[in-house]
ZADO-1210 file (C-alpha; in nm, 4 decimals, padded with zeros to 6 digits):
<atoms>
<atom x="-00.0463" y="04.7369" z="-00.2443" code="UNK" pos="1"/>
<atom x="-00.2494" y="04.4599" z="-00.0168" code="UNK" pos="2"/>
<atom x="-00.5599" y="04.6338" z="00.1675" code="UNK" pos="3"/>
<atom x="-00.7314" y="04.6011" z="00.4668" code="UNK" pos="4"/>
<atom x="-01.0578" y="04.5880" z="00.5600" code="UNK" pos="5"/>
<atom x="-01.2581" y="04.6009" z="00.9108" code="UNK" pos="6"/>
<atom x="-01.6237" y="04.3329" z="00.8493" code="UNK" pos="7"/>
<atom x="-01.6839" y="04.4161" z="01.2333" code="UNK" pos="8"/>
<atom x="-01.9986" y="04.5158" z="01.3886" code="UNK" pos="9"/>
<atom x="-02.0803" y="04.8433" z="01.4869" code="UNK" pos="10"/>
<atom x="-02.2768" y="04.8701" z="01.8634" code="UNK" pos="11"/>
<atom x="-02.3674" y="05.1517" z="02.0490" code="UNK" pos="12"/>
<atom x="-02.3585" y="05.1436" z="02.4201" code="UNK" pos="13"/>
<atom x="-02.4650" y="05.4028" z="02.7185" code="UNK" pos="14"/>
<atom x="-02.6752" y="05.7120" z="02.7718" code="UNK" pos="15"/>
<atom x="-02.4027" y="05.8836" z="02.5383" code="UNK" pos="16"/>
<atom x="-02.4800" y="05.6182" z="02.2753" code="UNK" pos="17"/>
<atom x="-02.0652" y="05.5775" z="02.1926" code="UNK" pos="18"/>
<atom x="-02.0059" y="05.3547" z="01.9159" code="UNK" pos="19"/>
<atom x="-01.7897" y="05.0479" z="01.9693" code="UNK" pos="20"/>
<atom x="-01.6509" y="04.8346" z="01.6770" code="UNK" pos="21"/>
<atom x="-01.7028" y="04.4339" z="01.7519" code="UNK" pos="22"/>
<atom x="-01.4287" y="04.2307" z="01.6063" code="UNK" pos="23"/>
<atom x="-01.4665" y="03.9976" z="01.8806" code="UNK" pos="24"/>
<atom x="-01.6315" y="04.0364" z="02.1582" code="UNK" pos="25"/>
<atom x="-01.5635" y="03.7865" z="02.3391" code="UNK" pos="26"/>
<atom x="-01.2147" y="03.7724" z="02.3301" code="UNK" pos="27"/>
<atom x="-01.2489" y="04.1543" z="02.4432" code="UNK" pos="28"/>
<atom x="-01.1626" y="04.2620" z="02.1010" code="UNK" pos="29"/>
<atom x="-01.4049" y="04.5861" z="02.0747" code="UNK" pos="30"/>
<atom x="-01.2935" y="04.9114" z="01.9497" code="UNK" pos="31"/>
<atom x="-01.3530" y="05.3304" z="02.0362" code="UNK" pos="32"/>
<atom x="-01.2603" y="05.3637" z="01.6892" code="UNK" pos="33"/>
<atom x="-01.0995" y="05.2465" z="01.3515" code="UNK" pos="34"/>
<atom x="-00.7992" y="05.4409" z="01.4405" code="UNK" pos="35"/>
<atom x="-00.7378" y="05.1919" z="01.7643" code="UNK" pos="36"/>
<atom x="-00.8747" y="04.9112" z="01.5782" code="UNK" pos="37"/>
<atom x="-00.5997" y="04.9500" z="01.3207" code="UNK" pos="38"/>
<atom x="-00.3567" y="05.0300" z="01.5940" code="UNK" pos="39"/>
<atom x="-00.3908" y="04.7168" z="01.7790" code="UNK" pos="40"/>
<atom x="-00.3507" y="04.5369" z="01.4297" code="UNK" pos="41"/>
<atom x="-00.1118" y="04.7124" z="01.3284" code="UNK" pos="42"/>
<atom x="00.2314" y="04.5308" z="01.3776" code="UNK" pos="43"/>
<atom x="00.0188" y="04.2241" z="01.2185" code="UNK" pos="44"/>
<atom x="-00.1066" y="04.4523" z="00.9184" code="UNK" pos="45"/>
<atom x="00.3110" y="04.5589" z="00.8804" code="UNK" pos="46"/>
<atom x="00.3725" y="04.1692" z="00.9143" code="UNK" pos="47"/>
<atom x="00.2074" y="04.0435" z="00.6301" code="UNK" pos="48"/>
<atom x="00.2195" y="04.3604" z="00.4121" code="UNK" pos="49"/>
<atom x="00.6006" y="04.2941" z="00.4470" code="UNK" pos="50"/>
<atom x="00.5559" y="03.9152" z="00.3602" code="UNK" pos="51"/>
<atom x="00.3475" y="03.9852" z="00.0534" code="UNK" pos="52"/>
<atom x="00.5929" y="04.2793" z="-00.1098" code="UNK" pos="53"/>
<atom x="00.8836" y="04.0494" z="-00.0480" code="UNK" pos="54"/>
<atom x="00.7415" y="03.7998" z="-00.2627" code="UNK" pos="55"/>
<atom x="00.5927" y="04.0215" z="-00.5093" code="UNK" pos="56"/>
<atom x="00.6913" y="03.9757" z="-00.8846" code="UNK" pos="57"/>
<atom x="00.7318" y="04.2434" z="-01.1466" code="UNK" pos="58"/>
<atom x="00.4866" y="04.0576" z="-01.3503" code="UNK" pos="59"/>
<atom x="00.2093" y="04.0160" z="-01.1072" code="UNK" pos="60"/>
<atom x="-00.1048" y="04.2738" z="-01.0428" code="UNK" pos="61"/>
<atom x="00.0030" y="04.6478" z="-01.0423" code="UNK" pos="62"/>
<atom x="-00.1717" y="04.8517" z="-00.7495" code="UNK" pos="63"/>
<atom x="-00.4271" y="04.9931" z="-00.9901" code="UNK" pos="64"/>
<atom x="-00.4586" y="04.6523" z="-01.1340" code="UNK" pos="65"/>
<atom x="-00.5252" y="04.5540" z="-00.7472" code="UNK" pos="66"/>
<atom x="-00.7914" y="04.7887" z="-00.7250" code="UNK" pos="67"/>
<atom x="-01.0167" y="04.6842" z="-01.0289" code="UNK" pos="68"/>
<atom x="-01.0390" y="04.3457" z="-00.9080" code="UNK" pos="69"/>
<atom x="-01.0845" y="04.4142" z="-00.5318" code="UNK" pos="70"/>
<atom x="-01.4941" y="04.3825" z="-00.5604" code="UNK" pos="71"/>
<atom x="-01.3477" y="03.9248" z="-00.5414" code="UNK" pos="72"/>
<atom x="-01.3162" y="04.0030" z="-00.1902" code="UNK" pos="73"/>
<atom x="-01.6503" y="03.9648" z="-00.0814" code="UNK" pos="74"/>
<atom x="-01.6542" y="03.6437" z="-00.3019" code="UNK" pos="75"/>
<atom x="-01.3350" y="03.5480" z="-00.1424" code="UNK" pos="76"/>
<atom x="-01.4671" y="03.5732" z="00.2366" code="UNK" pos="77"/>
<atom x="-01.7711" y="03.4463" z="00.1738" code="UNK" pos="78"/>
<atom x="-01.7180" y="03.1434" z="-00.0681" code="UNK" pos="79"/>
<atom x="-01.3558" y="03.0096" z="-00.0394" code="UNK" pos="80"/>
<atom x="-01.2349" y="02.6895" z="-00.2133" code="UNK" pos="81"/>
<atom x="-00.9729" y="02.6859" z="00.0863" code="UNK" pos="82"/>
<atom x="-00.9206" y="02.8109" z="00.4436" code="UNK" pos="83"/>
<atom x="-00.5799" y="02.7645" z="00.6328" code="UNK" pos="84"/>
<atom x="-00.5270" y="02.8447" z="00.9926" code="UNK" pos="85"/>
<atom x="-00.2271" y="02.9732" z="01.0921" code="UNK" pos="86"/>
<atom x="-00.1567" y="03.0117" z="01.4825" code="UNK" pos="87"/>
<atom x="00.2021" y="03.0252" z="01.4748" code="UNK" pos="88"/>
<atom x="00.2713" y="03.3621" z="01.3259" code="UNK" pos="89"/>
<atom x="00.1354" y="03.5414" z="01.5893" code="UNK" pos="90"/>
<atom x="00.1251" y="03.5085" z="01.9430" code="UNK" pos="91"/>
<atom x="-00.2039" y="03.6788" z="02.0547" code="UNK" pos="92"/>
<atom x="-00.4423" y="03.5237" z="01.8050" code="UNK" pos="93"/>
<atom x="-00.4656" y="03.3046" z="01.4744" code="UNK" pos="94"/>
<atom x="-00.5382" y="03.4253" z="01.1400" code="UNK" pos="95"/>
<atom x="-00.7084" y="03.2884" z="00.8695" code="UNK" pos="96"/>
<atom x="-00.6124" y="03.2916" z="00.4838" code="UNK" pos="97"/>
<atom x="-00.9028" y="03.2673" z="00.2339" code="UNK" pos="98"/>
<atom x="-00.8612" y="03.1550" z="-00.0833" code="UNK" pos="99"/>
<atom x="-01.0116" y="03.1520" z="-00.3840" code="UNK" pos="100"/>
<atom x="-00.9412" y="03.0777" z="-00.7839" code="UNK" pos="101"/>
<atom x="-01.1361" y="03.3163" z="-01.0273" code="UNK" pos="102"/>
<atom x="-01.2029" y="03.3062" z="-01.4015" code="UNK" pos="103"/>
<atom x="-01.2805" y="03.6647" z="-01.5516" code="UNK" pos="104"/>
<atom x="-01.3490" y="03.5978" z="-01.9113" code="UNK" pos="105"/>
<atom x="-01.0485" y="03.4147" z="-02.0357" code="UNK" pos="106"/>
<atom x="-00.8286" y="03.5694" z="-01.7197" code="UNK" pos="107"/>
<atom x="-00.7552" y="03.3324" z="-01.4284" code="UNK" pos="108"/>
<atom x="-00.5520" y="03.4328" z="-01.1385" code="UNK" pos="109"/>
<atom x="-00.6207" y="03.3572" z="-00.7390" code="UNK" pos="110"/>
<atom x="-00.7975" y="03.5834" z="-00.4642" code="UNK" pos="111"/>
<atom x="-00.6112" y="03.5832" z="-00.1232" code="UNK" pos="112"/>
<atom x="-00.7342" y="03.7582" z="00.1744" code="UNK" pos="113"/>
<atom x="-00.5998" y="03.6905" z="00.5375" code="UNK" pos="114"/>
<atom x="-00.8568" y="03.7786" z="00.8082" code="UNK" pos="115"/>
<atom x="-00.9329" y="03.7985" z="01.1810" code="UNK" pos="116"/>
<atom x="-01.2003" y="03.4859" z="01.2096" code="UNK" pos="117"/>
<atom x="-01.4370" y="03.6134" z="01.5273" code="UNK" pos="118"/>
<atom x="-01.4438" y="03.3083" z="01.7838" code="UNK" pos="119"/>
<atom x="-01.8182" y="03.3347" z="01.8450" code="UNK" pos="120"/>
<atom x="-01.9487" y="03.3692" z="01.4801" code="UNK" pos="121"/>
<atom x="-01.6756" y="03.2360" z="01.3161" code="UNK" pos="122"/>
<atom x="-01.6775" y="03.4467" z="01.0817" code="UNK" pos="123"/>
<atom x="-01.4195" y="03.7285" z="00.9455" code="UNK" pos="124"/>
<atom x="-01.4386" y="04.0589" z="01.0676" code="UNK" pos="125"/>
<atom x="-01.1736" y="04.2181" z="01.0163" code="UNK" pos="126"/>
<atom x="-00.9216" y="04.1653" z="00.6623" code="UNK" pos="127"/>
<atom x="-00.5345" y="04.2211" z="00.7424" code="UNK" pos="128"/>
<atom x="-00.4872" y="04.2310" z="00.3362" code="UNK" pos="129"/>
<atom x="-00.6408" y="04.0836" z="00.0557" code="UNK" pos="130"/>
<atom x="-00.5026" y="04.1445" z="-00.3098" code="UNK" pos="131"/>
<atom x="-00.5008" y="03.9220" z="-00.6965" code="UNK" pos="132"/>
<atom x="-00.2394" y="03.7289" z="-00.7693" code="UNK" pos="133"/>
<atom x="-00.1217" y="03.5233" z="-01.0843" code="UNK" pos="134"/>
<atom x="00.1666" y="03.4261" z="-00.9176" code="UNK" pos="135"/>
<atom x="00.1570" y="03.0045" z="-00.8131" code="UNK" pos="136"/>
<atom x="00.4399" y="03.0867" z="-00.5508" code="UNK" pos="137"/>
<atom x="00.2361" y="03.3635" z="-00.4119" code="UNK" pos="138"/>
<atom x="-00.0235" y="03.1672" z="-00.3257" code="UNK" pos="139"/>
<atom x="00.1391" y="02.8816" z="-00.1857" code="UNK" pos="140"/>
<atom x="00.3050" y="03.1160" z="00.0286" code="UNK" pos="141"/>
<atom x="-00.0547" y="03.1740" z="00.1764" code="UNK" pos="142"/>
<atom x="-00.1114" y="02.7901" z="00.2114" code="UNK" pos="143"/>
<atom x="00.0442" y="02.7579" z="00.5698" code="UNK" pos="144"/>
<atom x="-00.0699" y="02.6428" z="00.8967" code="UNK" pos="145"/>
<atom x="-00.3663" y="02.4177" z="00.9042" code="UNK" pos="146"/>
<atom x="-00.5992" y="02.3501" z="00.6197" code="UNK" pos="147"/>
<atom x="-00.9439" y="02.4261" z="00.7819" code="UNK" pos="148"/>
<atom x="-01.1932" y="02.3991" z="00.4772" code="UNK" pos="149"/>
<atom x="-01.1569" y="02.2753" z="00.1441" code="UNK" pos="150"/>
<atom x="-01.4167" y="02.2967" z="-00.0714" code="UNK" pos="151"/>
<atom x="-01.3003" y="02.0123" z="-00.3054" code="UNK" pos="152"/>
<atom x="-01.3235" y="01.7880" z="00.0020" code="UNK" pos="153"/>
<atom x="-01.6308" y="01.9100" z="00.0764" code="UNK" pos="154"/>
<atom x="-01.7906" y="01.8449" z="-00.2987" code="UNK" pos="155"/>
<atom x="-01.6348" y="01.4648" z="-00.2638" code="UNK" pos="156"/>
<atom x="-01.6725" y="01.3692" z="00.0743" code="UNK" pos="157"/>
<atom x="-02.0048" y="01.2250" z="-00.0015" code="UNK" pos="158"/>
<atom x="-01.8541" y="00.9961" z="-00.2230" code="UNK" pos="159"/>
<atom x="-01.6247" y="00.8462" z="00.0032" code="UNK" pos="160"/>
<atom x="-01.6198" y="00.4649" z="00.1975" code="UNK" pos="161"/>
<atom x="-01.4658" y="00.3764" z="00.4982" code="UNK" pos="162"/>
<atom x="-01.0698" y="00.3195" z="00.4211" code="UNK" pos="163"/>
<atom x="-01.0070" y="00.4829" z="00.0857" code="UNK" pos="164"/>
<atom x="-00.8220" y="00.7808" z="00.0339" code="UNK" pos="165"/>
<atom x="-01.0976" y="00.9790" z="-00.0855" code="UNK" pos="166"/>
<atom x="-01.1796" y="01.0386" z="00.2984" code="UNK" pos="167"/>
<atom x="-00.8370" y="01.1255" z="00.3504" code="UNK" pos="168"/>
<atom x="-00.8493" y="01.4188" z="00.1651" code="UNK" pos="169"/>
<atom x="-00.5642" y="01.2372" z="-00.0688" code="UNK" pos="170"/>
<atom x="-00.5170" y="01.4990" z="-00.3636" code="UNK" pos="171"/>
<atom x="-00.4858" y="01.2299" z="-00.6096" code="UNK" pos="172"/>
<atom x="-00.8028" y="01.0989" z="-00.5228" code="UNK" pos="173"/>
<atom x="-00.9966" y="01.3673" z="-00.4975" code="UNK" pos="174"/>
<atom x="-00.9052" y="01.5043" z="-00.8771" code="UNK" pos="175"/>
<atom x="-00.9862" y="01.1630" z="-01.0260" code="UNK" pos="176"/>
<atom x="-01.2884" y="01.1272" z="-00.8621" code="UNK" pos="177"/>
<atom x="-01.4502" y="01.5155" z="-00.9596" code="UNK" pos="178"/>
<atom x="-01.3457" y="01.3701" z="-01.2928" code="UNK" pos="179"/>
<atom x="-01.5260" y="01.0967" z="-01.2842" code="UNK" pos="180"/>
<atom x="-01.8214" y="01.2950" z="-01.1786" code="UNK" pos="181"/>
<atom x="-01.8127" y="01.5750" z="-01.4697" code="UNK" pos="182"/>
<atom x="-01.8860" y="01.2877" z="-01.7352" code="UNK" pos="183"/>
<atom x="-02.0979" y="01.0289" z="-01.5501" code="UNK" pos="184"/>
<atom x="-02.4741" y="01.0200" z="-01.7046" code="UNK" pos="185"/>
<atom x="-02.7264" y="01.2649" z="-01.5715" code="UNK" pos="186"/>
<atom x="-02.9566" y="00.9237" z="-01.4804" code="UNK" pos="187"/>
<atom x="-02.6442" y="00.7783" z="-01.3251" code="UNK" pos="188"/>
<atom x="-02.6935" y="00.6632" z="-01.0144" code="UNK" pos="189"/>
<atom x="-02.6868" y="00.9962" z="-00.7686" code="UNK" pos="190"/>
<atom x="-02.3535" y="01.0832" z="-00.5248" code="UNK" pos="191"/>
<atom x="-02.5784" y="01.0637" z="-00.2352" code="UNK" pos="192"/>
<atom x="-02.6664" y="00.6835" z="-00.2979" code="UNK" pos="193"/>
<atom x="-02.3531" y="00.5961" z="-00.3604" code="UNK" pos="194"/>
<atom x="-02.3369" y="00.4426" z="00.0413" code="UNK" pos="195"/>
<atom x="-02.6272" y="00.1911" z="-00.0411" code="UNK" pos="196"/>
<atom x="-02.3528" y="00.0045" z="-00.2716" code="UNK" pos="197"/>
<atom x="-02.0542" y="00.0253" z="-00.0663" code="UNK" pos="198"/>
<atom x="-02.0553" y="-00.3456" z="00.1016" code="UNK" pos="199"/>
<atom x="-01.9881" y="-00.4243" z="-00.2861" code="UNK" pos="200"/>
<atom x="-01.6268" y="-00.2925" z="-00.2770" code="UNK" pos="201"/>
<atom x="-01.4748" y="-00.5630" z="-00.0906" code="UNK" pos="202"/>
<atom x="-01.6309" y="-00.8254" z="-00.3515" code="UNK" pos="203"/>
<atom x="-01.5552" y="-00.6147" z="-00.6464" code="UNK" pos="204"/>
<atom x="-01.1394" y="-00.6174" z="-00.5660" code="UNK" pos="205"/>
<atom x="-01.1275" y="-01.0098" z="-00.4026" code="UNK" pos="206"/>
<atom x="-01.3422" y="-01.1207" z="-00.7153" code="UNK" pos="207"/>
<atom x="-01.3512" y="-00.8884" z="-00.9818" code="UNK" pos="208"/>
<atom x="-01.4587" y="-00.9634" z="-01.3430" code="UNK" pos="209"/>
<atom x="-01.2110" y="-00.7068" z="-01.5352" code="UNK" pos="210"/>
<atom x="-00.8834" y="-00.5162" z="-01.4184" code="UNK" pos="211"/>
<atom x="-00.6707" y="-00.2728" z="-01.6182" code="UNK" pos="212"/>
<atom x="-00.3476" y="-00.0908" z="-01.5073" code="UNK" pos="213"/>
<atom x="-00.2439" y="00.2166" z="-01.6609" code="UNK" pos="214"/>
<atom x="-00.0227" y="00.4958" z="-01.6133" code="UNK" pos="215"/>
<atom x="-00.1437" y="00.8143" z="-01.5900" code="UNK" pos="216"/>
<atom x="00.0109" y="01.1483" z="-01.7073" code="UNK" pos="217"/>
<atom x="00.1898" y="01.2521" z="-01.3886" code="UNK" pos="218"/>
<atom x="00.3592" y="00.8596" z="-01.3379" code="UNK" pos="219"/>
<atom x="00.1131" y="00.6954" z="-01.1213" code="UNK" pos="220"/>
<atom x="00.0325" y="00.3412" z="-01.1756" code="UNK" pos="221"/>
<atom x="-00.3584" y="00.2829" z="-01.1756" code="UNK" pos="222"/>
<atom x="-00.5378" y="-00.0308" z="-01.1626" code="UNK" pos="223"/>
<atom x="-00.8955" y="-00.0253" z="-01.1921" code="UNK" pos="224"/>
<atom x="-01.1345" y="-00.3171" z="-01.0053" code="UNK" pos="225"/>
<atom x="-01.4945" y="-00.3550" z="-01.2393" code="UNK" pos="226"/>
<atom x="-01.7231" y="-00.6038" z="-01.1536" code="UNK" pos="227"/>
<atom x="-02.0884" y="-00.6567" z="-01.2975" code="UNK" pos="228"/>
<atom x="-02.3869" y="-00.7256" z="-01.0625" code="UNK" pos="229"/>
<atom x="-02.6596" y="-00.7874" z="-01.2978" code="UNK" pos="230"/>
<atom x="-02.8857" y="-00.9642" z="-01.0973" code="UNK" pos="231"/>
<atom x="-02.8821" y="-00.6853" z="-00.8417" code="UNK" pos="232"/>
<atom x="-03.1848" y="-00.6305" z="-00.6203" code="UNK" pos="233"/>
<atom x="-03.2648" y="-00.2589" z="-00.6322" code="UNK" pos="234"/>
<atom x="-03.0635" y="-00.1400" z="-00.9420" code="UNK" pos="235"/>
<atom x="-03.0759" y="-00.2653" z="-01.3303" code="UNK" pos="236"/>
<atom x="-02.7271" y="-00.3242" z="-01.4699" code="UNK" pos="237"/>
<atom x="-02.5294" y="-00.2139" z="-01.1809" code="UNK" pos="238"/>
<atom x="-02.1207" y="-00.2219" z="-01.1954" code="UNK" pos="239"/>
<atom x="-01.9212" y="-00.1670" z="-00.9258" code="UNK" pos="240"/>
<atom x="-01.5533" y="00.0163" z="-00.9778" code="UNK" pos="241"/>
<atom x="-01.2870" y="00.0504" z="-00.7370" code="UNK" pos="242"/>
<atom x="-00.9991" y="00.2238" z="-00.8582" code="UNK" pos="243"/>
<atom x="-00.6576" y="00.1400" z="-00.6336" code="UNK" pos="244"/>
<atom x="-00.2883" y="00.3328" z="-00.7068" code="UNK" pos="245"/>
<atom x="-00.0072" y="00.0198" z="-00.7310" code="UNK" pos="246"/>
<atom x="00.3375" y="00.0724" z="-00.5594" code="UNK" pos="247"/>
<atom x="00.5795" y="-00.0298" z="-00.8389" code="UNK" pos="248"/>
<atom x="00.8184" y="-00.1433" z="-00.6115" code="UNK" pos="249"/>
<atom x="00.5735" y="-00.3472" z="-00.3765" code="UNK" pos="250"/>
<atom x="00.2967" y="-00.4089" z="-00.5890" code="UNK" pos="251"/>
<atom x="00.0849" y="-00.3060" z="-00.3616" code="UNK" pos="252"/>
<atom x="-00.2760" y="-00.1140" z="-00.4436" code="UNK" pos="253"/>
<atom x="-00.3777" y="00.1875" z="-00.2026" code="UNK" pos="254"/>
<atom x="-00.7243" y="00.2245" z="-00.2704" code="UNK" pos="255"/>
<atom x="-00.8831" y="00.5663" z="-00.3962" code="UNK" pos="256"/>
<atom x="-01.2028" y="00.5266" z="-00.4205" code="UNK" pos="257"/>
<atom x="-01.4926" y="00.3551" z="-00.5689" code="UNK" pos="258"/>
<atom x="-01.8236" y="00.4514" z="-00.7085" code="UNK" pos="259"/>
<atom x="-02.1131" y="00.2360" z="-00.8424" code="UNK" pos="260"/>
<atom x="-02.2681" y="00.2974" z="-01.1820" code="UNK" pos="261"/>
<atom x="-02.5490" y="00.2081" z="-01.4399" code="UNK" pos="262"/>
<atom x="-02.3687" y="00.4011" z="-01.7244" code="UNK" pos="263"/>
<atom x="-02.2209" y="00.1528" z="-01.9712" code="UNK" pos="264"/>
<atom x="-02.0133" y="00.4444" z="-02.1200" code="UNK" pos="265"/>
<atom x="-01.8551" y="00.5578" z="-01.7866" code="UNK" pos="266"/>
<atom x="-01.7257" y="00.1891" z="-01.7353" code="UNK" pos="267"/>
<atom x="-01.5735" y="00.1542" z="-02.0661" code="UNK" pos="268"/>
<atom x="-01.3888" y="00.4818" z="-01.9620" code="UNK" pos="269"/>
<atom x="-01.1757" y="00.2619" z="-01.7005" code="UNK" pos="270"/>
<atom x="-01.1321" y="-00.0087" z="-01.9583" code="UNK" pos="271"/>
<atom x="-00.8250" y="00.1512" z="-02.0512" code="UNK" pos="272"/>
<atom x="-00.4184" y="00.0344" z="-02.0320" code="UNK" pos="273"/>
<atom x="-00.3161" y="-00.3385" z="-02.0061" code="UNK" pos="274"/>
<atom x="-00.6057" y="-00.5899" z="-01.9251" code="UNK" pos="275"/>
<atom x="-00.5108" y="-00.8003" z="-01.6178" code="UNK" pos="276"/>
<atom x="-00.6186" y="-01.1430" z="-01.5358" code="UNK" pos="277"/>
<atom x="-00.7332" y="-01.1419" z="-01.1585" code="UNK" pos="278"/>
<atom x="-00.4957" y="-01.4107" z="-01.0482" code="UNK" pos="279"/>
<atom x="-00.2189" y="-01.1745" z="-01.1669" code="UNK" pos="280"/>
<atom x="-00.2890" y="-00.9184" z="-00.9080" code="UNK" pos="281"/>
<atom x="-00.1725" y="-00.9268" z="-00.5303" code="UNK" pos="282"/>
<atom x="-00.4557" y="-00.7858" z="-00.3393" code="UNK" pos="283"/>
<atom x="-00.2901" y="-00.5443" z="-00.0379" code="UNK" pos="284"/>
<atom x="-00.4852" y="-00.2996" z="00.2462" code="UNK" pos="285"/>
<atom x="-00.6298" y="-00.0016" z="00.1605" code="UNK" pos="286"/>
<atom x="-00.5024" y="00.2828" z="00.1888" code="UNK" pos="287"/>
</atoms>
């Protein structure tokens, strides 16, 4: 069974030193007790207790399984890979759904815990449930509302230009481009220099020396821009890459992202599919 949890502050007040319970105090949301703190919740807490049991599988976390893995809540709360905000369900406040994917040993499965967010900390205070799952469906049934934080975003955003879909947040993107990262040299040029070189994008598609199409895995056509600037003024045998997705029915390239790089062995990694002759390519806005 999901849990709750109260994160609130505890404050006492007047010559009889009462205790009050701070979930948020300035929305008015402070507490005598737990008991009314859990009674003001409490249609909420019945809510999404509902929600999850209705979508609970056989196969899925037993309640004692729940229990020896509840110590990822912390984790959870405090280091999320994603935060939605959903302000529809409920019509006094918004709630927040953390989540987080864990490896224990050679176990993987998801952390999801959906918590009051306090408006003048911003942080959670008070958990409505939070349980395991290794359910997919589960947890997308916890994606909803608005995506708030994503830490993948977050990792890549330093990496993005102006225009490319990298900034968007553009899934596709974003997984190509952590790739890219995990087997670029260690004396490869750094992610946060990687804005000194963008004004070479624009040159690198309109006049490019090499670029390859290929299909990826999942259907997408790629076509990858490389273009060598060896006489470069601050950097020794600097290429540029942009790498576009092609429409197959238009032909035309939404752009990705692009990267520059000293790391001979990283640019032969793009080098990869059919090798295109520039003229052959119609050049189209970014994405």
């Amino acid at each position: 069974m999901a849990k709750t949890k109260t994160r609130a502050k505890k404050k006492t007040s007047g010559p009889t030193e009462q205790e009050y319970i701070l979930v948020d105090e300035a929305a008015g949301l402070i507490f005598e007790s737990e008991e009314a703190l859990f009674g003001y919740f409490e249609e909420a807490i019945d809510h999404m207790e509902h929600e999850y049991q209705s979508l609970r599988i056989e196969t899925d976390y037993s309640d004692e399984e729940q229990i020896a893995h509840e110590h990822y809540l912390e984790t959870t709360l405090d280091e999320p890979e994603e935060v939605w905000m959903d302000d529809k369900t409920f019509e006094d406040f918004a709630v927040y759904h953390f989540i987080k994917n864990i490896q224990e040993g050679d176990e993987q499965f998801t952390y999801v815990a959906v918590a009051y967010v306090s408006s003048e900390e911003e942080i959670p205070t008070f958990v409505f449930i939070h349980f395991p799952t290794r359910d997919p469906k589960m947890v997308e049934a916890f994606q909803k509302g608005e995506l708030v934080y994503d830490k993948t975003f977050e990792e890549v955003s330093g990496g993005a230009v102006e225009g490319d879909a990298l900034g968007e947040g553009d899934p596709l993107a974003m997984g190509l481009y952590i790739a890219m990262l995990k087997v670029r040299g260690e004396k490869d040029i750094p992610q946060d220099k990687f804005s000194e070189f963008a004004n070479l994008r624009e040159d690198t598609i309109e006049s490019a020396d090499e670029i390859w199409r290929k299909n990826d895995l999942d259907g997408n056509v790629l076509v990858c821009f490389i273009k060598e600037y060896p006489d470069h003024e601050t950097t020794k045998d600097l290429t540029y890459i942009a790498v576009t997705q092609e429409d197959e029915e238009s032909n035309v390239h939404s752009l990705l992202f692009s990267f520059p790089t000293t790391d001979e062995s990283l640019v032969d990694r793009y080098r990869q599919g059919e090798n295109l002759q520039a003229e052959e390519v119609s050049q189209e806005s970014a994405h």
